[in-house]
BANULO-113978 format. One record per residue: residue in three letters; residue number from 1; x, y, z of N, C-alpha, C in turn. Coordinates in steps of 0.02 Angstrom, whole numbers. Layout:
BEGIN
<pt residuo="ALA" num="NUM" n_east="X" n_north="Y" n_up="Z" ca_east="X" ca_north="Y" ca_up="Z" c_east="X" c_north="Y" c_up="Z"/>
...
# end
This chain:
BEGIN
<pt residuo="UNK" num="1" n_east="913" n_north="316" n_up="-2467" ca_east="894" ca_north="333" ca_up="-2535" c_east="866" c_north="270" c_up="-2569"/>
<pt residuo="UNK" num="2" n_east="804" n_north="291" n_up="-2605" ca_east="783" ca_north="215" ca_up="-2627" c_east="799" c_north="202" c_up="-2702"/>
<pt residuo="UNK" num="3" n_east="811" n_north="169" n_up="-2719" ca_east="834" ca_north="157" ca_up="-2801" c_east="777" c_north="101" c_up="-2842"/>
<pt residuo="UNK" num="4" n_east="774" n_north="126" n_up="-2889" ca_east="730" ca_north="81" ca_up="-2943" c_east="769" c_north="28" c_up="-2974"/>
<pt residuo="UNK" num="5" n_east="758" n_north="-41" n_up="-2959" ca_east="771" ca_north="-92" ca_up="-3011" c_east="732" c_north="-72" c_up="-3088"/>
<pt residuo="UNK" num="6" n_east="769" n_north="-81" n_up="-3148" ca_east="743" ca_north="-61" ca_up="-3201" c_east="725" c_north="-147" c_up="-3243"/>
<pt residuo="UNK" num="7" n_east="693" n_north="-144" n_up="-3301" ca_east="679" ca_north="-221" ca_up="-3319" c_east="748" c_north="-227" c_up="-3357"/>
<pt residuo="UNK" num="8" n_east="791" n_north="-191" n_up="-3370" ca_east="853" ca_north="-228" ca_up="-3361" c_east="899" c_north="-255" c_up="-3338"/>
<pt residuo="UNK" num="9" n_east="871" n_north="-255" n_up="-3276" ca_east="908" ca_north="-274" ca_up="-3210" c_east="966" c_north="-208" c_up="-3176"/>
<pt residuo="UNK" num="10" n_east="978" n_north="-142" n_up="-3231" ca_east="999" ca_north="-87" ca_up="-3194" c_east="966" c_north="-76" c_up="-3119"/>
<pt residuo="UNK" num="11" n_east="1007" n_north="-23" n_up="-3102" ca_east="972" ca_north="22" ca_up="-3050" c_east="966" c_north="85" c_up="-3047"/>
<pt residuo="UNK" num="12" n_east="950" n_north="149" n_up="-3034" ca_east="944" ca_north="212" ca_up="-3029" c_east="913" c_north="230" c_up="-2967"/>
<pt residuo="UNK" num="13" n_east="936" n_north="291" n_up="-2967" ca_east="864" ca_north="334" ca_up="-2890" c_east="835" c_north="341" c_up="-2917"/>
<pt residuo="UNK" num="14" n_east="765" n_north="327" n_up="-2887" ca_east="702" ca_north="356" ca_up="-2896" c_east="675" c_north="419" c_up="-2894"/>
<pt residuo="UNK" num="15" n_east="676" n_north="440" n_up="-2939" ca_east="650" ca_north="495" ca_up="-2952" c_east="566" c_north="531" c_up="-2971"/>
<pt residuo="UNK" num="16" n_east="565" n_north="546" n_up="-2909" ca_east="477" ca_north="557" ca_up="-2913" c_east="461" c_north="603" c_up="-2992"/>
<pt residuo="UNK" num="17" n_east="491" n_north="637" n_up="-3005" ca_east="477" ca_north="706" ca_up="-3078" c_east="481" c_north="626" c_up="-3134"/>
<pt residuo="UNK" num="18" n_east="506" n_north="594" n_up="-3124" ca_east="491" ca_north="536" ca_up="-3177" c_east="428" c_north="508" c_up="-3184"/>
<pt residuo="UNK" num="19" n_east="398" n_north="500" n_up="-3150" ca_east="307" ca_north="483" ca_up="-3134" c_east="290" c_north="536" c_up="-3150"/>
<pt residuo="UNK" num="20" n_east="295" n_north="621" n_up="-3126" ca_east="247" ca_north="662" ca_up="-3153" c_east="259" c_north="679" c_up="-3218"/>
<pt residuo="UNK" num="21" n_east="314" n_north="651" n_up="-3255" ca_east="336" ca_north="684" ca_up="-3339" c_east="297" c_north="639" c_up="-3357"/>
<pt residuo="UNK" num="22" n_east="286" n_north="542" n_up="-3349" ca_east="260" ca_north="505" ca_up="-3379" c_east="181" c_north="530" c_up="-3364"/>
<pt residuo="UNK" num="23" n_east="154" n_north="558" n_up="-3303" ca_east="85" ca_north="566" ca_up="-3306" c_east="62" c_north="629" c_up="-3349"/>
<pt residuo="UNK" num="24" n_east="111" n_north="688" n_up="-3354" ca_east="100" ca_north="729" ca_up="-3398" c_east="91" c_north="697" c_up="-3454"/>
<pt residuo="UNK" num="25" n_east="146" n_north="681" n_up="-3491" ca_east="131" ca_north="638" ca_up="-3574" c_east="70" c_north="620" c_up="-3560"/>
<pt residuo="UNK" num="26" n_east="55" n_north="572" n_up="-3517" ca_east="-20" ca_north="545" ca_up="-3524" c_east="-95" c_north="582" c_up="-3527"/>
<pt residuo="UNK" num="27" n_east="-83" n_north="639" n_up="-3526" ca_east="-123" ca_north="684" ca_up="-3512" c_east="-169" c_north="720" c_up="-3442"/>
<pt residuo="UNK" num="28" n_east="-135" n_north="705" n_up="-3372" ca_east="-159" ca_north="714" ca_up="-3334" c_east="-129" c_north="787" c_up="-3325"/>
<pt residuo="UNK" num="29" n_east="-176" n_north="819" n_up="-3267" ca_east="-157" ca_north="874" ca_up="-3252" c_east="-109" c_north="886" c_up="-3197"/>
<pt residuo="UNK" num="30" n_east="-47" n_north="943" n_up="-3210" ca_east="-6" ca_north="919" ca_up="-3155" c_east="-18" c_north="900" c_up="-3074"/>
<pt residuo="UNK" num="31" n_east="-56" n_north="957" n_up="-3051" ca_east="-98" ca_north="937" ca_up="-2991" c_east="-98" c_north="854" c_up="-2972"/>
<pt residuo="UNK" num="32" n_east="-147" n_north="835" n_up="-3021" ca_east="-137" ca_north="756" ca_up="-3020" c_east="-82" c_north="735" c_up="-3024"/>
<pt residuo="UNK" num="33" n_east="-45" n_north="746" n_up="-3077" ca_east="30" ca_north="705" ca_up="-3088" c_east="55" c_north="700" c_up="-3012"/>
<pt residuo="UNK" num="34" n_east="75" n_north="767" n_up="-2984" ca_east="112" ca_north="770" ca_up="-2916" c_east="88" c_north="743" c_up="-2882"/>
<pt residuo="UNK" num="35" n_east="27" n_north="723" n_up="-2863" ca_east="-16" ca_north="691" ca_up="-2814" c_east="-7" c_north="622" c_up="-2814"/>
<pt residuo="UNK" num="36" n_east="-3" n_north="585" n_up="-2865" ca_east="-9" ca_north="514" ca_up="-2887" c_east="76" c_north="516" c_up="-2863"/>
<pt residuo="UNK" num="37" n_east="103" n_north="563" n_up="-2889" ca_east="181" ca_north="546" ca_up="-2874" c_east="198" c_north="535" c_up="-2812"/>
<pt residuo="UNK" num="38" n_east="190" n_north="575" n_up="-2759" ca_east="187" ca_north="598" ca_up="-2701" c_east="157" c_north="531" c_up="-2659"/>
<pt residuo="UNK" num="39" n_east="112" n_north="507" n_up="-2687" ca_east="66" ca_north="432" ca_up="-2652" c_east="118" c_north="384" c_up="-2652"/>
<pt residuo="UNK" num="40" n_east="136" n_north="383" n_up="-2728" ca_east="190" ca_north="314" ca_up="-2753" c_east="232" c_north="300" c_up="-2704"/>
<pt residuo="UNK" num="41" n_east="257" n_north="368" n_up="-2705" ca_east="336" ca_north="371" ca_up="-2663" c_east="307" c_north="364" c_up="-2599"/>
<pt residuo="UNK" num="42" n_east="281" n_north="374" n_up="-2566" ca_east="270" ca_north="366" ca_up="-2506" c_east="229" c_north="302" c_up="-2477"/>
<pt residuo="UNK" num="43" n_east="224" n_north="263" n_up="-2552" ca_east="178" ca_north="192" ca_up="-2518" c_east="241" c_north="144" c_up="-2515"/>
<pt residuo="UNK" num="44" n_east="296" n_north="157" n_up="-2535" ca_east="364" ca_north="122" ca_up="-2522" c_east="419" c_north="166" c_up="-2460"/>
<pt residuo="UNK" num="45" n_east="388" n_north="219" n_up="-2423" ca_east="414" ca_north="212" ca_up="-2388" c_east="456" c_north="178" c_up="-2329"/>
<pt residuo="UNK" num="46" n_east="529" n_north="182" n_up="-2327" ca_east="549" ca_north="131" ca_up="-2279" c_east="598" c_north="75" c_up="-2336"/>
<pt residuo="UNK" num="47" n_east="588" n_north="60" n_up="-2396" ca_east="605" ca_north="18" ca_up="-2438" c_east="667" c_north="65" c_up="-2476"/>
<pt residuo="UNK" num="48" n_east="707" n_north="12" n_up="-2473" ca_east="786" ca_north="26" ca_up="-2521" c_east="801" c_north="10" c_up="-2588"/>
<pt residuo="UNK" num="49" n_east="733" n_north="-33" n_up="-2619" ca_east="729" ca_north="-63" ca_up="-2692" c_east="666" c_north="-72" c_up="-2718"/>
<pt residuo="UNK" num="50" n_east="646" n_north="-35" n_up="-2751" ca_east="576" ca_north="-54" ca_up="-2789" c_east="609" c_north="-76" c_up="-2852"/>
<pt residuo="UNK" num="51" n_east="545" n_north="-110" n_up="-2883" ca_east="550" ca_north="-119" ca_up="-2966" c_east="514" c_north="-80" c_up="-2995"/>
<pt residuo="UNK" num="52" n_east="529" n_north="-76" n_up="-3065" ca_east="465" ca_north="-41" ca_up="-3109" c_east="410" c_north="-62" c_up="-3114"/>
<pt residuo="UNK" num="53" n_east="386" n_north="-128" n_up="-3097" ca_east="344" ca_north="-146" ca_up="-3114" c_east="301" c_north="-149" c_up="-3056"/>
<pt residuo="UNK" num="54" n_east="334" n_north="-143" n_up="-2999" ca_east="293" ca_north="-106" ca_up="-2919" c_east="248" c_north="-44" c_up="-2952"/>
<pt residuo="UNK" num="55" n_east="302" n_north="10" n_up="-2968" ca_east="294" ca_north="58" ca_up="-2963" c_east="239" c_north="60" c_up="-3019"/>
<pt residuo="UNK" num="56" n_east="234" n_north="39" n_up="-3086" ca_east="182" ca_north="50" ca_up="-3129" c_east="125" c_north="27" c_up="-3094"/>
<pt residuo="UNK" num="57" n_east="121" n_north="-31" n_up="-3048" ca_east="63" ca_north="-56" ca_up="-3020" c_east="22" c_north="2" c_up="-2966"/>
<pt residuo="UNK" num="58" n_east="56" n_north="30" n_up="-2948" ca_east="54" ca_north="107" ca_up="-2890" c_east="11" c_north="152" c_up="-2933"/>
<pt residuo="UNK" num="59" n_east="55" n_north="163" n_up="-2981" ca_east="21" ca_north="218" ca_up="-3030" c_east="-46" c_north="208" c_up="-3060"/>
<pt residuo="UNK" num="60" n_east="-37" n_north="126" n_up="-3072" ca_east="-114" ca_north="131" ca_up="-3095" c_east="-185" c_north="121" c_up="-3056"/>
<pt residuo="UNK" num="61" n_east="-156" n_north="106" n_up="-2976" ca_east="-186" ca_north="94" ca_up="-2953" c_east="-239" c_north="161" c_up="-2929"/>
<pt residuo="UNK" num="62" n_east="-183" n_north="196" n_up="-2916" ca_east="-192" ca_north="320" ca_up="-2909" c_east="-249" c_north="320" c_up="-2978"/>
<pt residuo="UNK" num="63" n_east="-217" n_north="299" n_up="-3032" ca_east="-248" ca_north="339" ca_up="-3080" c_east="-319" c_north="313" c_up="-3107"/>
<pt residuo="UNK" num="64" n_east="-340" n_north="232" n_up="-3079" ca_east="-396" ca_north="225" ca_up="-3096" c_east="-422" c_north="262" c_up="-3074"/>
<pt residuo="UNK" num="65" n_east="-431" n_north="275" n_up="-3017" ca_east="-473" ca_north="311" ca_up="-2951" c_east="-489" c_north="393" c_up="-2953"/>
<pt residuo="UNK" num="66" n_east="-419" n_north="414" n_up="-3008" ca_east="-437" ca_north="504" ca_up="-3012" c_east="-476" c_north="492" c_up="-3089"/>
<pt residuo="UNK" num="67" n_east="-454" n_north="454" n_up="-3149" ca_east="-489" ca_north="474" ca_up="-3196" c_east="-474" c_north="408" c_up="-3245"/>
<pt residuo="UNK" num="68" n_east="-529" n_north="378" n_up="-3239" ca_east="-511" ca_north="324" ca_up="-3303" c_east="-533" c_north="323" c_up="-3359"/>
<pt residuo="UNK" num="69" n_east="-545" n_north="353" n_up="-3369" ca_east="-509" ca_north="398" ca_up="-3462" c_east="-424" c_north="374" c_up="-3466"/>
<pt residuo="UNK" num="70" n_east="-404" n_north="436" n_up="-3450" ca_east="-328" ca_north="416" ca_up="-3432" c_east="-314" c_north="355" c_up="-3421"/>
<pt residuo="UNK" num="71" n_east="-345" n_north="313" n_up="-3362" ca_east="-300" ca_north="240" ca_up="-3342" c_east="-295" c_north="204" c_up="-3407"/>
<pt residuo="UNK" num="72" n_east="-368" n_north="199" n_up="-3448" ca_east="-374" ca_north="160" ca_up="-3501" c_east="-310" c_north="191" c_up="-3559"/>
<pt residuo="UNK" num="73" n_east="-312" n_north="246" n_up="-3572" ca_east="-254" ca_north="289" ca_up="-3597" c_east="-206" c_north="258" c_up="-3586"/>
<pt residuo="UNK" num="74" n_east="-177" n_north="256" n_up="-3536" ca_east="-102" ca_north="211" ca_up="-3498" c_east="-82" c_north="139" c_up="-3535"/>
<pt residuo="UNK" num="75" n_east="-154" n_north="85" n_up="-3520" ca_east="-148" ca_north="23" ca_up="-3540" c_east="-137" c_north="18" c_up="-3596"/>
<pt residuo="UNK" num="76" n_east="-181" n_north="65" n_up="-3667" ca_east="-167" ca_north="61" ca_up="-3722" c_east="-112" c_north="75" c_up="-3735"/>
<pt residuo="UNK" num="77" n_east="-70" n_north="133" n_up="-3696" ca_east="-16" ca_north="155" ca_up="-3735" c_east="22" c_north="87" c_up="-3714"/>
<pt residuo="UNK" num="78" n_east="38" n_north="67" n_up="-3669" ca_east="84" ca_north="-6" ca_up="-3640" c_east="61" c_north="-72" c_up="-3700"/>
<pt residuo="UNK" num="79" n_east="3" n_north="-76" n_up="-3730" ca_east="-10" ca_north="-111" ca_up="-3759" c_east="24" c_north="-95" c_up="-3835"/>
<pt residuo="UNK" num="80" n_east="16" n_north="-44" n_up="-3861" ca_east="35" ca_north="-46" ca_up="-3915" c_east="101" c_north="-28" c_up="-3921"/>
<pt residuo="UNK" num="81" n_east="147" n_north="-6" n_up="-3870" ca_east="207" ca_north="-16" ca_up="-3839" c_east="239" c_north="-89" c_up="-3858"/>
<pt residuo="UNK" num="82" n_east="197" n_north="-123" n_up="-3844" ca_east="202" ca_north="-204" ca_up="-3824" c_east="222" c_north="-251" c_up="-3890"/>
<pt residuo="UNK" num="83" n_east="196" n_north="-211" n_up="-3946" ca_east="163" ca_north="-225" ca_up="-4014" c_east="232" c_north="-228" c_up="-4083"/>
# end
């Protein structure tokens, strides 16, 4: 079972429906959501610890490539997140 380091230094399982709720909010279509999800998780196959910040790098890497509308969407929201 692989577990997520969180930026608080927690841990949790990884839970793929957590990438497709965040890609929903973002406005993608689920199709996509599951797909990008489905990639993530499986480009760490084999691995017992990711971070979040792996995993956001995964996601954005899926989502330039299906629609960057959205990717840019993503950065802003992290940016003014940031703010």
């Amino acid at each position: 079972m692989m577990k997520v380091q969180k930026k608080n230094g927690t841990t949790e399982r990884f839970a793929r429906e957590k990438i497709v709720v965040a890609l929903l909010k973002n406005g993608n279509k689920l199709t996509d959501a599951r797909k990008i999800a489905r990639e993530v998780e499986k480009s760490f196959k084999g691995k017992s610890l990711v971070t979040v910040e792996e995993i956001r790098k995964e996601i954005l890497q899926r989502l330039e490539k299906i629609n960057k509308e959205l990717y840019e969407k993503w950065l802003s929201y992290e940016s003014n997140k940031k703010q």
